[in-house]
N, C-alpha and C positions, 0 to 999 in steps of 0.2 A: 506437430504443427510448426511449420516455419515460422520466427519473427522477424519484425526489422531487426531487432538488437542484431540478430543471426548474420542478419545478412549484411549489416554495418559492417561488425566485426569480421567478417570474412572477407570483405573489400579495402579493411581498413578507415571509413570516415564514420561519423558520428548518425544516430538513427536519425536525425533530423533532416539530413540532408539524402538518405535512401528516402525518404517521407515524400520531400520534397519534386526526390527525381521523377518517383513511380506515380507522382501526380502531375504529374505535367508541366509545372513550376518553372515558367518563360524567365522571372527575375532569378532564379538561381546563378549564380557563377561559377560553373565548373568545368573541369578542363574534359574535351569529346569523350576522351580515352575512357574517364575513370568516369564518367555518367552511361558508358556501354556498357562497363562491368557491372556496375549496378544492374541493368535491367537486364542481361545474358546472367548476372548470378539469381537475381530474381525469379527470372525464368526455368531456372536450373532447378533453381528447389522448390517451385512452383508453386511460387507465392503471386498471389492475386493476377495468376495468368486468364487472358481472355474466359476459357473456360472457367475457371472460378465465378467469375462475373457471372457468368451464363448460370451457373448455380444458383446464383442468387437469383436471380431475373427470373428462371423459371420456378422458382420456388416460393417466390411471391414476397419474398423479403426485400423490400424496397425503400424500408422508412423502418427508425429503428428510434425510440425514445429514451433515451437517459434519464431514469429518477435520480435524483441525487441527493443524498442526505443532508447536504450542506448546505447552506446559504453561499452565494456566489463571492460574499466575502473573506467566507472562512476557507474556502476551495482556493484562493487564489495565494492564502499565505499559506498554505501548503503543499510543499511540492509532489509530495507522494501521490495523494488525490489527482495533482492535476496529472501526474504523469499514469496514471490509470485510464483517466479521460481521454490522455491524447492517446492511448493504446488502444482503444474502442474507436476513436473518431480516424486514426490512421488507417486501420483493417479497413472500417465500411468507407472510404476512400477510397481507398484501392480497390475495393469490389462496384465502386459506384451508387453504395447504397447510402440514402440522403437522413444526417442527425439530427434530433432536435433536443435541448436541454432542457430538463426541467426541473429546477433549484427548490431546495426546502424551503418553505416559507410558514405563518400562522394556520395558513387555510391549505386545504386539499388543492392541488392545482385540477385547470380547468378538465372534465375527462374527455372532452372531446379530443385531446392531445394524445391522450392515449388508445384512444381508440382509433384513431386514424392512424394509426402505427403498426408495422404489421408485427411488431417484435419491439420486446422493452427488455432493457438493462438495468435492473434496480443498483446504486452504488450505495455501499455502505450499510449501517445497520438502520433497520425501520423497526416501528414498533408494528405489533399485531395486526392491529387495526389497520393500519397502511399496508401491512403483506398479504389483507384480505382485501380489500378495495383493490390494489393493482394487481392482485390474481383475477380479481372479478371484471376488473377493465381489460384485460390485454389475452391476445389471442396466445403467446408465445413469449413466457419472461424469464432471467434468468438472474442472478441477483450474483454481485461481483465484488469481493472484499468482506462477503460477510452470509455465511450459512442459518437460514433457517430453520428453526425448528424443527423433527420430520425426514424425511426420505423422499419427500416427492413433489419436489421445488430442483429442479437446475441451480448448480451453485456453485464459483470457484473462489477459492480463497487461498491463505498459506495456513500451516498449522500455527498460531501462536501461541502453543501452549510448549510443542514441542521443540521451539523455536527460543522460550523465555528457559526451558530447562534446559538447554545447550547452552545460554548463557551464561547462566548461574554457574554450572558446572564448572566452563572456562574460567572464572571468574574467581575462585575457590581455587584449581588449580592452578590459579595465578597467585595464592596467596592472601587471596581477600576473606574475610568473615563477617565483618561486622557492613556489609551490604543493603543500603535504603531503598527505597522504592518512590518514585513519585511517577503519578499517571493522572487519572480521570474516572469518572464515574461512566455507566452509558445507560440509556434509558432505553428499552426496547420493546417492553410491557405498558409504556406509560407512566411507570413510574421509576424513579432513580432504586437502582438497585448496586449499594456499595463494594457489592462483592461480583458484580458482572461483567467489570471488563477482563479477557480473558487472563491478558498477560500479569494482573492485579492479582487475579485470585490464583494463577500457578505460581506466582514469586511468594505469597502467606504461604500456598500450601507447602512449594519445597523447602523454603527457608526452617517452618514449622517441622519439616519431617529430617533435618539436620539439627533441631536443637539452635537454631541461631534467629529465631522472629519475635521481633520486637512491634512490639506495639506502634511504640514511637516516633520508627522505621518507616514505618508505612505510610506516608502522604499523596491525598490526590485533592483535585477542586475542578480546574476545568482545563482543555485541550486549547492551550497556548503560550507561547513562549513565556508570555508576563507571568504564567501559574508555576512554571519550570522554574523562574526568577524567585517566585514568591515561596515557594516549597523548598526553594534549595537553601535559602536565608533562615528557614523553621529551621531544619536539620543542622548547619552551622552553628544554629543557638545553641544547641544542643550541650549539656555538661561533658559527654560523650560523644561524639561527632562519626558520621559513619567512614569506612574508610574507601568506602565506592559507591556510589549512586547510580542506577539504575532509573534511566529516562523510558518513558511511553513511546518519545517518537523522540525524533532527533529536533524539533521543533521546541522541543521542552529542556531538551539538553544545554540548547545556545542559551536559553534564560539560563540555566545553572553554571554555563560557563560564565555569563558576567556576572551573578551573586558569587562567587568562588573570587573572580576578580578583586571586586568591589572588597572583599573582607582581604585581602591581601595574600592567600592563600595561594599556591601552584597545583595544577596538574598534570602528572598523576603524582607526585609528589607528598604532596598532604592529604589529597583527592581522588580518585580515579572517576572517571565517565565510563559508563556506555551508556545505549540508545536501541531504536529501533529503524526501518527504513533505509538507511543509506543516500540521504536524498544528499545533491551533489555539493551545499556547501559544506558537507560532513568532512570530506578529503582535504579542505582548505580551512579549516578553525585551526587554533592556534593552543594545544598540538593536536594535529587530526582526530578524528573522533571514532573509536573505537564502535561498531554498531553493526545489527542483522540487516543485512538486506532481503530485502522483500519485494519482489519483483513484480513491479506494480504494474506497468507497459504490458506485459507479459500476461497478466491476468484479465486486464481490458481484451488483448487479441482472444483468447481462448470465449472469452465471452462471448463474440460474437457469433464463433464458432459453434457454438453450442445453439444458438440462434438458429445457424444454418439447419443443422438436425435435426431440431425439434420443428420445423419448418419443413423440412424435407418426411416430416413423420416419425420421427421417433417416439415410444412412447413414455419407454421406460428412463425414470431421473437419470439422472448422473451430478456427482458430487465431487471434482475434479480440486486435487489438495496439491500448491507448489512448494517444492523444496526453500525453504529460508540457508543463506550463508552468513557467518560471523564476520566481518572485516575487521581482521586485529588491526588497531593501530596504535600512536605515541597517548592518546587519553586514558591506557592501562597496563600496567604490566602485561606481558607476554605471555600464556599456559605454556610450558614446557613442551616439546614437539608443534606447537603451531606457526604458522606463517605472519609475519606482519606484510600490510601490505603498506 
Protein backbone atom coordinates (compact mmCIF):
# COMPACT_ATOMS: atom_id res chain seq x y z
CA UNK A 1 0.00 0.00 0.00
CA UNK A 2 1.00 3.46 -0.97
CA UNK A 3 1.61 6.20 1.74
CA UNK A 4 1.84 9.86 1.71
CA UNK A 5 5.40 9.44 3.32
CA UNK A 6 5.86 7.58 -0.18
CA UNK A 7 4.78 9.81 -2.10
CA UNK A 8 6.32 13.11 -0.31
CA UNK A 9 9.47 11.56 -0.59
CA UNK A 10 9.36 10.87 -4.11
CA UNK A 11 8.28 14.54 -5.08
CA UNK A 12 10.59 15.75 -2.51
CA UNK A 13 8.12 18.03 0.03
CA UNK A 14 7.05 17.17 3.30
CA UNK A 15 3.67 14.47 3.98
CA UNK A 16 1.81 17.59 5.01
CA UNK A 17 1.69 19.33 2.21
CA UNK A 18 0.94 15.95 -0.33
CA UNK A 19 -1.99 15.89 2.57
CA UNK A 20 -2.88 19.14 1.95
CA UNK A 21 -2.63 19.08 -1.95
CA UNK A 22 -4.79 15.68 -2.38
CA UNK A 23 -7.40 17.47 -0.29
CA UNK A 24 -8.09 20.22 -2.07
CA UNK A 25 -6.53 22.84 0.24
CA UNK A 26 -7.43 26.40 -1.54
CA UNK A 27 -4.91 28.20 1.30
CA UNK A 28 -2.02 26.14 0.42
CA UNK A 29 0.92 27.97 -1.24
CA UNK A 30 2.56 26.23 -3.91
CA UNK A 31 4.10 26.57 -6.87
CA UNK A 32 1.41 24.82 -10.23
CA UNK A 33 4.35 22.68 -11.27
CA UNK A 34 5.10 20.72 -8.17
CA UNK A 35 1.31 20.59 -6.82
CA UNK A 36 0.76 18.52 -10.51
CA UNK A 37 3.50 16.13 -9.48
CA UNK A 38 1.82 15.56 -6.54
CA UNK A 39 -1.41 14.49 -7.80
CA UNK A 40 0.26 12.64 -11.52
CA UNK A 41 2.61 10.94 -8.63
CA UNK A 42 -0.55 10.15 -6.62
CA UNK A 43 -2.21 8.93 -9.37
CA UNK A 44 0.65 6.85 -10.49
CA UNK A 45 0.66 4.84 -7.55
CA UNK A 46 -2.78 4.96 -6.98
CA UNK A 47 -3.28 6.33 -4.13
CA UNK A 48 -6.72 7.54 -3.18
CA UNK A 49 -7.54 7.71 -6.96
CA UNK A 50 -11.33 8.35 -7.85
CA UNK A 51 -11.69 4.61 -7.86
CA UNK A 52 -10.62 4.12 -4.49
CA UNK A 53 -13.16 6.32 -3.33
CA UNK A 54 -15.66 4.34 -5.14
CA UNK A 55 -14.33 1.46 -2.97
CA UNK A 56 -15.25 2.94 -0.34
CA UNK A 57 -18.65 4.33 -1.21
CA UNK A 58 -19.63 1.09 -2.50
CA UNK A 59 -18.69 -0.86 0.39
CA UNK A 60 -20.61 1.10 2.70
CA UNK A 61 -17.65 2.53 4.61
CA UNK A 62 -18.51 5.95 5.00
CA UNK A 63 -17.96 6.97 8.65
CA UNK A 64 -15.21 5.57 10.52
CA UNK A 65 -14.66 6.08 14.59
CA UNK A 66 -11.42 6.55 16.26
CA UNK A 67 -11.28 5.05 19.89
CA UNK A 68 -8.50 6.38 21.44
CA UNK A 69 -6.83 5.35 24.41
CA UNK A 70 -5.89 8.68 25.47
CA UNK A 71 -7.33 11.47 26.94
CA UNK A 72 -7.13 14.56 24.32
CA UNK A 73 -4.45 15.83 26.55
CA UNK A 74 -2.13 13.18 26.76
CA UNK A 75 -2.52 12.63 22.77
CA UNK A 76 -1.50 16.23 22.13
CA UNK A 77 2.01 16.10 24.10
CA UNK A 78 2.60 13.22 22.14
CA UNK A 79 3.72 13.29 18.87
CA UNK A 80 3.87 9.69 17.94
CA UNK A 81 0.05 9.18 18.82
CA UNK A 82 -0.90 12.22 17.15
CA UNK A 83 1.09 11.34 14.07
CA UNK A 84 -0.87 7.91 14.03
CA UNK A 85 -4.22 9.98 14.07
CA UNK A 86 -3.14 12.15 11.43
CA UNK A 87 -2.32 8.83 9.32
CA UNK A 88 -5.89 7.37 9.62
CA UNK A 89 -7.60 10.98 9.32
CA UNK A 90 -5.26 11.59 6.01
CA UNK A 91 -6.22 8.09 4.15
CA UNK A 92 -10.17 8.54 4.93
CA UNK A 93 -9.71 12.12 3.48
CA UNK A 94 -8.52 11.22 0.62
CA UNK A 95 -11.12 8.51 0.16
CA UNK A 96 -13.88 10.93 1.41
CA UNK A 97 -14.62 9.01 4.24
CA UNK A 98 -16.07 11.14 7.21
CA UNK A 99 -13.82 10.84 11.26
CA UNK A 100 -14.99 11.07 14.30
CA UNK A 101 -12.94 10.97 17.62
CA UNK A 102 -13.52 9.40 20.58
CA UNK A 103 -11.06 10.13 23.59
CA UNK A 104 -10.58 7.96 26.84
CA UNK A 105 -12.37 9.39 29.49
CA UNK A 106 -13.99 7.86 33.25
CA UNK A 107 -17.01 6.56 31.45
CA UNK A 108 -17.69 4.42 28.36
CA UNK A 109 -18.28 6.85 25.59
CA UNK A 110 -21.72 7.38 24.22
CA UNK A 111 -22.49 3.78 21.94
CA UNK A 112 -24.54 5.53 19.70
CA UNK A 113 -21.16 6.90 18.24
CA UNK A 114 -20.15 3.73 17.51
CA UNK A 115 -22.78 2.39 16.10
CA UNK A 116 -23.49 4.89 13.76
CA UNK A 117 -20.06 4.13 12.22
CA UNK A 118 -19.66 1.80 9.62
CA UNK A 119 -16.06 0.95 10.87
CA UNK A 120 -13.88 1.64 14.04
CA UNK A 121 -10.14 2.00 14.72
CA UNK A 122 -9.46 1.12 18.18
CA UNK A 123 -5.93 3.20 18.99
CA UNK A 124 -3.69 2.03 21.45
CA UNK A 125 -3.95 -0.50 24.26
CA UNK A 126 -7.68 -1.20 25.89
CA UNK A 127 -8.32 -3.36 28.59
CA UNK A 128 -10.73 -6.35 28.15
CA UNK A 129 -13.75 -5.18 28.89
CA UNK A 130 -13.45 -2.20 26.43
CA UNK A 131 -12.26 -4.82 23.47
CA UNK A 132 -15.50 -6.73 24.41
CA UNK A 133 -17.90 -3.71 24.42
CA UNK A 134 -16.37 -2.22 21.05
CA UNK A 135 -16.33 -5.64 19.35
CA UNK A 136 -19.93 -5.84 20.57
CA UNK A 137 -20.64 -2.20 19.19
CA UNK A 138 -19.14 -2.01 15.87
CA UNK A 139 -19.94 -3.80 12.68
CA UNK A 140 -16.01 -3.79 11.47
CA UNK A 141 -12.95 -2.84 13.95
CA UNK A 142 -9.62 -2.90 13.79
CA UNK A 143 -7.31 -1.99 16.59
CA UNK A 144 -3.92 0.03 15.65
CA UNK A 145 -0.55 0.28 17.77
CA UNK A 146 -1.64 -2.50 19.76
CA UNK A 147 -2.65 -6.33 19.26
CA UNK A 148 -5.13 -8.16 21.08
CA UNK A 149 -5.17 -11.14 22.66
CA UNK A 150 -6.16 -14.13 20.17
CA UNK A 151 -6.02 -14.43 16.32
CA UNK A 152 -9.28 -13.13 15.46
CA UNK A 153 -9.31 -9.29 15.93
CA UNK A 154 -7.70 -7.04 12.81
CA UNK A 155 -4.59 -5.55 14.15
CA UNK A 156 -1.45 -3.66 13.16
CA UNK A 157 1.24 -2.70 15.18
CA UNK A 158 5.43 -2.74 15.12
CA UNK A 159 7.10 -5.61 16.97
CA UNK A 160 8.44 -4.05 20.14
CA UNK A 161 10.01 -6.66 21.35
CA UNK A 162 12.09 -7.35 18.48
CA UNK A 163 12.60 -3.75 18.11
CA UNK A 164 13.89 -3.32 22.12
CA UNK A 165 16.45 -6.50 21.16
CA UNK A 166 18.01 -4.64 18.21
CA UNK A 167 18.58 -2.06 20.59
CA UNK A 168 20.10 -3.61 23.19
CA UNK A 169 22.30 -5.38 21.02
CA UNK A 170 23.57 -2.18 19.25
CA UNK A 171 23.94 -0.86 22.33
CA UNK A 172 26.49 -3.56 23.76
CA UNK A 173 28.05 -3.51 20.62
CA UNK A 174 28.67 -0.13 21.17
CA UNK A 175 30.40 -0.76 24.29
CA UNK A 176 27.81 -0.37 26.79
CA UNK A 177 26.93 -2.86 29.79
CA UNK A 178 25.75 -1.53 32.50
CA UNK A 179 22.27 -0.24 30.73
CA UNK A 180 19.01 1.17 32.67
CA UNK A 181 15.63 1.18 31.72
CA UNK A 182 12.97 3.69 32.47
CA UNK A 183 9.29 3.31 30.95
CA UNK A 184 5.75 2.83 32.38
CA UNK A 185 3.45 0.28 33.63
CA UNK A 186 0.20 -0.46 31.27
CA UNK A 187 -2.99 -1.66 32.36
CA UNK A 188 -4.88 -3.77 29.89
CA UNK A 189 -6.77 -6.42 32.18
CA UNK A 190 -7.80 -3.67 34.53
CA UNK A 191 -5.25 -3.93 36.55
CA UNK A 192 -1.47 -2.58 36.56
CA UNK A 193 0.59 -5.33 35.57
CA UNK A 194 4.41 -4.33 36.30
CA UNK A 195 5.71 -6.60 33.94
CA UNK A 196 3.41 -5.75 30.78
CA UNK A 197 4.74 -3.26 28.84
CA UNK A 198 6.38 -4.96 26.17
CA UNK A 199 9.65 -3.21 25.69
CA UNK A 200 9.88 -3.43 29.94
CA UNK A 201 9.66 -6.91 30.17
CA UNK A 202 12.25 -7.80 26.77
CA UNK A 203 14.91 -5.21 28.35
CA UNK A 204 14.61 -7.72 32.19
CA UNK A 205 14.39 -10.51 30.01
CA UNK A 206 17.46 -9.81 27.65
CA UNK A 207 19.64 -7.96 30.04
CA UNK A 208 18.85 -11.19 32.49
CA UNK A 209 19.89 -13.66 29.74
CA UNK A 210 23.35 -11.67 29.40
CA UNK A 211 24.17 -11.87 33.08
CA UNK A 212 24.01 -7.77 33.32
CA UNK A 213 20.00 -7.02 35.19
CA UNK A 214 19.78 -5.15 37.87
CA UNK A 215 17.26 -4.62 39.83
CA UNK A 216 17.93 -1.20 40.39
CA UNK A 217 18.15 -0.75 36.74
CA UNK A 218 14.95 -1.02 36.08
CA UNK A 219 12.54 2.11 36.73
CA UNK A 220 9.07 2.90 35.54
CA UNK A 221 5.96 5.24 37.16
CA UNK A 222 4.03 6.89 34.36
CA UNK A 223 4.28 7.92 30.47
CA UNK A 224 5.72 11.54 30.53
CA UNK A 225 8.33 13.61 30.35
CA UNK A 226 8.27 14.86 34.05
CA UNK A 227 8.61 10.55 34.84
CA UNK A 228 11.71 10.56 32.28
CA UNK A 229 12.96 13.54 34.61
CA UNK A 230 11.97 11.86 37.67
CA UNK A 231 13.50 8.32 37.02
CA UNK A 232 16.56 9.59 35.40
CA UNK A 233 17.49 11.79 38.75
CA UNK A 234 16.80 8.02 40.75
CA UNK A 235 19.48 6.39 38.52
CA UNK A 236 22.08 9.34 38.88
CA UNK A 237 21.73 8.86 42.66
CA UNK A 238 22.72 5.88 42.17
CA UNK A 239 26.47 4.84 43.96
CA UNK A 240 26.96 3.11 40.58
CA UNK A 241 25.34 4.98 37.88
CA UNK A 242 24.34 3.29 34.51
CA UNK A 243 26.26 4.08 31.61
CA UNK A 244 23.13 4.27 29.08
CA UNK A 245 19.66 4.74 29.59
CA UNK A 246 17.22 3.40 27.79
CA UNK A 247 13.95 5.60 27.32
CA UNK A 248 10.21 4.08 26.57
CA UNK A 249 9.61 6.83 24.13
CA UNK A 250 11.44 9.62 23.20
CA UNK A 251 9.00 11.78 25.41
CA UNK A 252 10.67 10.33 28.58
CA UNK A 253 14.11 10.69 27.11
CA UNK A 254 13.80 14.82 26.86
CA UNK A 255 12.91 14.59 30.95
CA UNK A 256 16.32 12.44 31.22
CA UNK A 257 18.08 15.00 28.93
CA UNK A 258 17.35 17.80 31.48
CA UNK A 259 18.01 15.70 34.87
CA UNK A 260 21.37 14.71 33.07
CA UNK A 261 21.72 18.44 32.62
CA UNK A 262 20.64 19.80 35.83
CA UNK A 263 23.40 17.19 37.66
CA UNK A 264 26.13 18.70 35.38
CA UNK A 265 26.79 15.71 33.57
CA UNK A 266 27.37 15.41 29.39
CA UNK A 267 25.89 13.25 26.75
CA UNK A 268 27.15 10.50 25.64
CA UNK A 269 29.99 11.36 27.48
CA UNK A 270 29.17 10.26 31.07
CA UNK A 271 25.79 9.20 29.72
CA UNK A 272 24.42 7.68 26.67
CA UNK A 273 20.41 8.03 25.64
CA UNK A 274 18.26 6.21 23.49
CA UNK A 275 14.67 6.08 23.06
CA UNK A 276 11.75 4.85 21.16
CA UNK A 277 9.62 6.68 18.15
CA UNK A 278 11.62 9.02 16.33
CA UNK A 279 9.14 11.80 16.87
CA UNK A 280 10.78 14.95 15.09
CA UNK A 281 12.32 16.99 18.09
CA UNK A 282 14.44 13.72 18.58
CA UNK A 283 16.89 15.01 15.36
CA UNK A 284 17.21 18.62 17.03
CA UNK A 285 17.93 17.91 21.12
CA UNK A 286 21.12 18.67 21.90
CA UNK A 287 23.25 15.98 20.84
CA UNK A 288 20.55 14.31 18.57
CA UNK A 289 18.95 11.46 20.11
CA UNK A 290 19.76 8.22 19.18
CA UNK A 291 16.13 6.09 18.82
CA UNK A 292 13.82 3.31 16.91
CA UNK A 293 11.61 4.57 14.68
CA UNK A 294 8.33 3.31 14.60
CA UNK A 295 6.31 4.43 11.87
CA UNK A 296 3.26 5.71 13.24
CA UNK A 297 1.58 7.53 9.86
CA UNK A 298 2.08 4.43 8.34
CA UNK A 299 0.30 2.29 10.69
CA UNK A 300 -2.87 4.77 10.80
CA UNK A 301 -2.88 4.32 6.75
CA UNK A 302 -2.85 0.50 6.74
CA UNK A 303 -5.63 0.65 9.36
CA UNK A 304 -7.87 1.81 7.28
CA UNK A 305 -7.04 -0.38 4.88
CA UNK A 306 -7.86 -3.23 6.61
CA UNK A 307 -11.26 -1.32 7.22
CA UNK A 308 -11.64 -1.44 3.60
CA UNK A 309 -11.58 -5.54 3.49
CA UNK A 310 -13.17 -6.55 6.22
CA UNK A 311 -15.91 -4.30 4.72
CA UNK A 312 -15.61 -5.58 1.35
CA UNK A 313 -15.99 -9.23 3.16
CA UNK A 314 -13.21 -10.62 4.31
CA UNK A 315 -13.44 -12.99 6.84
CA UNK A 316 -10.57 -14.27 7.92
CA UNK A 317 -8.00 -11.79 10.61
CA UNK A 318 -5.00 -10.42 9.74
CA UNK A 319 -2.41 -9.26 12.00
CA UNK A 320 -0.19 -6.99 9.99
CA UNK A 321 3.56 -6.49 12.04
CA UNK A 322 5.81 -3.14 10.64
CA UNK A 323 9.41 -3.12 10.51
CA UNK A 324 10.92 -0.78 13.43
CA UNK A 325 14.54 1.17 12.35
CA UNK A 326 17.44 2.34 14.71
CA UNK A 327 18.45 6.08 13.98
CA UNK A 328 22.11 6.11 15.19
CA UNK A 329 22.80 9.31 16.40
CA UNK A 330 25.43 11.80 18.60
CA UNK A 331 23.17 10.57 22.15
CA UNK A 332 25.40 7.19 21.78
CA UNK A 333 28.37 5.85 20.69
CA UNK A 334 28.30 4.32 17.26
CA UNK A 335 27.90 -0.09 16.99
CA UNK A 336 30.82 -0.79 14.60
CA UNK A 337 29.48 -1.26 10.93
CA UNK A 338 26.35 1.11 11.43
CA UNK A 339 25.23 4.33 10.03
CA UNK A 340 24.90 7.49 12.02
CA UNK A 341 22.51 9.58 10.75
Amino acid sequence: MVTIKQIAKTVGVSSATVSRVLNFDTTLSIAAAKRQAIIETAEALNYATPRARARANQQGLNKIALVHFLRPDQELIDPYYVGLRLGIESRCQALKIETVKVYHNENLPDASVLQSASGVIAIGGHTDSEIDWIRRLSRHVVFADFAPPGDEIDAVDCDLVLATRKLLQGLTEAGYERIAFVGWNEIYTGVPNPFGERRERTYRQWMASHGRFHDELCRTEDNTEQSGYRLTRQLLALDRRPEAIVACNDNMAVGAYRAIAEAGLHIPADIAIASFNDISVAQFLNPPLTTVRLPSEEIGEIAVELLLERAAGRELAKHITLASEIIWRASTRQPPGRTRF
